[in-house]
C-alpha positions in Angstrom: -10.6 -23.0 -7.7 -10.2 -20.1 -10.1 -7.4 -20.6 -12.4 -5.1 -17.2 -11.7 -4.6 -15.4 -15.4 -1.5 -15.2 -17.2 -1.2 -12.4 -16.8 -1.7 -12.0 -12.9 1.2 -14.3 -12.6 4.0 -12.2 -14.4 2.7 -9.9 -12.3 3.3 -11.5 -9.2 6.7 -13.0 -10.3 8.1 -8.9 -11.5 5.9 -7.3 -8.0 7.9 -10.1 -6.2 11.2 -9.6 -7.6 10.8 -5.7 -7.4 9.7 -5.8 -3.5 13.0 -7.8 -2.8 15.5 -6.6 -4.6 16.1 -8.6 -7.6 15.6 -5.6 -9.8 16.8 -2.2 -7.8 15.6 1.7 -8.4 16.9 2.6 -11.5 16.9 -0.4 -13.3 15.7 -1.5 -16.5 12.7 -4.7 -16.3 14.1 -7.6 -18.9 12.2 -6.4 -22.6 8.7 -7.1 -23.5 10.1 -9.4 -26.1 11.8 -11.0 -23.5 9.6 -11.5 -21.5 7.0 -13.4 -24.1 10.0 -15.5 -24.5 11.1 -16.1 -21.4 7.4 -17.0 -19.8 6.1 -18.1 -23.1 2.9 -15.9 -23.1 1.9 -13.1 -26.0 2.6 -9.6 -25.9 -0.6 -8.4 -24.5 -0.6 -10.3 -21.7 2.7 -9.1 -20.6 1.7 -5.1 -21.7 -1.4 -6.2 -19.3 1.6 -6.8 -16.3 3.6 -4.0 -16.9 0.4 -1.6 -16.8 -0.9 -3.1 -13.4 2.7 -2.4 -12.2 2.5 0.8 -13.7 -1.0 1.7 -11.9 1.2 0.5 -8.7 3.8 3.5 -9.2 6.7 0.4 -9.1 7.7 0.8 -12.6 7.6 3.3 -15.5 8.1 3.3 -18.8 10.2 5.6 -20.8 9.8 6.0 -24.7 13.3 4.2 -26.4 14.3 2.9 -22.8 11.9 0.4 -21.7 10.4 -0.2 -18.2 12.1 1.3 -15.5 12.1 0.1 -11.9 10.6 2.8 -9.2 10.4 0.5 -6.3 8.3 0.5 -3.3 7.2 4.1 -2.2 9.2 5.5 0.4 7.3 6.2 4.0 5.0 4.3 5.5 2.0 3.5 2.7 -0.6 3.1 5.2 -2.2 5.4 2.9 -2.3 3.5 0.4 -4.1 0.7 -2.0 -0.5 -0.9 -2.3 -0.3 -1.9 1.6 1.9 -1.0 4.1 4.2 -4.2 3.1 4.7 -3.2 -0.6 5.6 0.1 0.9 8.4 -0.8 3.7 9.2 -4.3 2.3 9.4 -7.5 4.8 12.5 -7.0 6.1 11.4 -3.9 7.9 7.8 -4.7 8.9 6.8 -7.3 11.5 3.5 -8.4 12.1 2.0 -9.8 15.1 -1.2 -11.3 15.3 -3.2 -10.7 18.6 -6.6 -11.5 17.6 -6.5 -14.9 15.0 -9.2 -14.2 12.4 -12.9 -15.5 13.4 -16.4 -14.9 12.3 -18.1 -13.2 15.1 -21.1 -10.9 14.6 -20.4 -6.8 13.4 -20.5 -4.4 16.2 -23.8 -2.9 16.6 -22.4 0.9 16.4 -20.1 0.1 13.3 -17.7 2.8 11.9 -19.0 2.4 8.3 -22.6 1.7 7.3 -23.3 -1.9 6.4 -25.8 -3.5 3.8 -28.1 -6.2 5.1 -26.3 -9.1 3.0 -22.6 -8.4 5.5 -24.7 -8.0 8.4 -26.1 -11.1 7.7 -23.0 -12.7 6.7 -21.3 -12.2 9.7 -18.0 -10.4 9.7 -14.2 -12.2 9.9 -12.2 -10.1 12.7 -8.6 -9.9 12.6 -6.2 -8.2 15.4 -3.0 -7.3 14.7 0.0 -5.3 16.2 2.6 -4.1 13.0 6.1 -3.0 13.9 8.8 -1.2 11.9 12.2 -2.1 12.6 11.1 -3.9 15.7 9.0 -0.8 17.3 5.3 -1.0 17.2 3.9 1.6 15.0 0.3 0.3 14.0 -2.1 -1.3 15.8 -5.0 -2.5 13.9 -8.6 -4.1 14.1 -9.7 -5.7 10.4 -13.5 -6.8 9.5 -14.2 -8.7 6.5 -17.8 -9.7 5.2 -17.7 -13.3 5.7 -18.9 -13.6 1.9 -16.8 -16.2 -0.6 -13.5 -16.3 1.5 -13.0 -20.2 2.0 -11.0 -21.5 5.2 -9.8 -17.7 5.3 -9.5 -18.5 9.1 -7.2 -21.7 8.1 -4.5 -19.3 6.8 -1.4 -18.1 8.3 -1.3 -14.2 9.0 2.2 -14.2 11.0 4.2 -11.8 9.2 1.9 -11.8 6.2 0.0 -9.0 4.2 -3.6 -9.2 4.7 -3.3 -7.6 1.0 -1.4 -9.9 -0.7 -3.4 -13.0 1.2 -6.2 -11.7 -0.9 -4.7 -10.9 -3.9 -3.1 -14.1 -4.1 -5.5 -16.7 -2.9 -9.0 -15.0 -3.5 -8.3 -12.9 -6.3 -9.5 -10.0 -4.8 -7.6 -6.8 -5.0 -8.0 -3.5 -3.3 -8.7 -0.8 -6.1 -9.6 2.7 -3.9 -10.9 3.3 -0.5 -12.4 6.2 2.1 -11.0 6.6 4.8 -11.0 9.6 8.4 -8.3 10.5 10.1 -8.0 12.5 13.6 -5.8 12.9 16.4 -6.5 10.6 19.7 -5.0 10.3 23.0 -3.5 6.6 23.8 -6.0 5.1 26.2 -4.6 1.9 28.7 -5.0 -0.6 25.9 -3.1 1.8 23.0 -0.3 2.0 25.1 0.4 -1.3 26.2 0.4 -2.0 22.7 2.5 0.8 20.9 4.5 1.2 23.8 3.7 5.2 24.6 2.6 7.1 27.4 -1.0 7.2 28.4 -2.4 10.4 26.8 0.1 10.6 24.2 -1.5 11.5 21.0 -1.6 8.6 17.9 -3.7 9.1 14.7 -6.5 7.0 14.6 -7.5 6.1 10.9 -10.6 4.4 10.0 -10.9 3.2 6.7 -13.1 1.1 4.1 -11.7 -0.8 1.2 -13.2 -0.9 -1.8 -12.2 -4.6 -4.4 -12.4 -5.6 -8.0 -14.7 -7.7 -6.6 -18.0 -6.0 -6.9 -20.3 -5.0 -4.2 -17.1 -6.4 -1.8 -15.2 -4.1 0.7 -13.9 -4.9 4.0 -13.1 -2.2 6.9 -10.0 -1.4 9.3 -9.6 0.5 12.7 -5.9 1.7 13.2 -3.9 3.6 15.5 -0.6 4.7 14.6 2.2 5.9 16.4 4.0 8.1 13.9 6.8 10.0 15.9 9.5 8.2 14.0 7.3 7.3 10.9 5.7 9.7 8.5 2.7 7.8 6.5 3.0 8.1 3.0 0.1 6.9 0.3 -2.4 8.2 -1.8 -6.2 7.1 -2.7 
């Protein structure tokens, strides 16, 4: 197993403490001095942090101030590379699994075209039903090559972020995307799952995901109800 760099985990530890409070809007991040002391590691490793934090619009620095806390983007971020837990934090956002992860073959009429190597591969598919504060807003259908993701079926997904789940034990992180967007009407199966009328229009965004990992990208089919909920993001 990959050893995670230094680096990579002062950024976990400060994403971590961001997401849940330990450091609100506003406030300033402990120096970079600090820091090197505090987790024993040089200067440039903790810069390295700070600047993938940075790229994450949670923190900013100021000249003479230091590194000032932004938090989680407001809205939904659906939208965006950060995930729609990093964006509503875990206290809001439930997630329900309805289809566990399995490697089953890609769907012959695929959203997105596919190279030979993921058709081969197979694809892992993933079903899940999201709510905000206990009302489901996003329904969504994942695929994932089936390409250097060990016992990625073994893991728990209850309540998790596919995005962080990949960050964290594959090292692969999501750096830009494509994705459509257009209006739908909720057939039988959209509304027993986010709970609206039959015919009610939802946005149906279909998206691909691009990695650090080259060559790697995985795909997801959502619908969203967003009467309550404006999505927010950028790509």
């Amino acid at each position: 197993m990959k050893t995670i760099p230094q680096y990579k985990q002062l950024y976990e530890i400060l994403r971590k403490q961001i997401i849940d409070g330990t450091f609100k809007p506003g406030e300033l991040l402990p120096s970079e001095n600090d820091l090197c002391a505090r987790f024993g590691i040089t200067r440039p490793t903790v810069r390295h942090a700070l600047d993938a934090l940075i790229n994450e619009g949670m923190i900013r620095k100021h000249q003479g101030k230091g590194s000032i806390v932004y938090g989680p983007p407001n809205g939904i971020g659906i939208l965006s590379i950060s995930g729609t837990t990093s964006a509503l934090g875990k206290h809001n956002l439930q997630t329900r699994i309805l289809s566990k992860p399995a490697v089953v073959q890609w769907p012959d009429d695929f959203m997105f075209p596919l190279t030979d190597e993921f058709r081969k591969s197979g694809c892992i598919y993933l079903e899940r039903l999201r709510l905000v504060n206990e009302h489901p807003v996003f329904y969504d259908l994942n695929y994932l090559p089936n390409l250097n993701l060990p016992r990625f079926c073994n893991r728990r997904f209850e309540n998790q972020s596919l995005f962080d789940i990949l960050r964290r034990a594959f090292q692969v992180e999501v750096k830009s995307g494509e994705q459509r967007i257009r209006a739908v009407r909720a057939d039988e199966r959209i509304h027993g799952f986010l709970d609206v009328p039959v015919g009610h229009p939802i946005l149906h965004l279909q998206r691909k995901l691009i990695t650090n990992r080259p060559g790697y990208y995985f795909f997801s089919s959502i619908y969203c109800n967003t009467e309550e909920h404006a999505l927010y993001g950028t790509f």
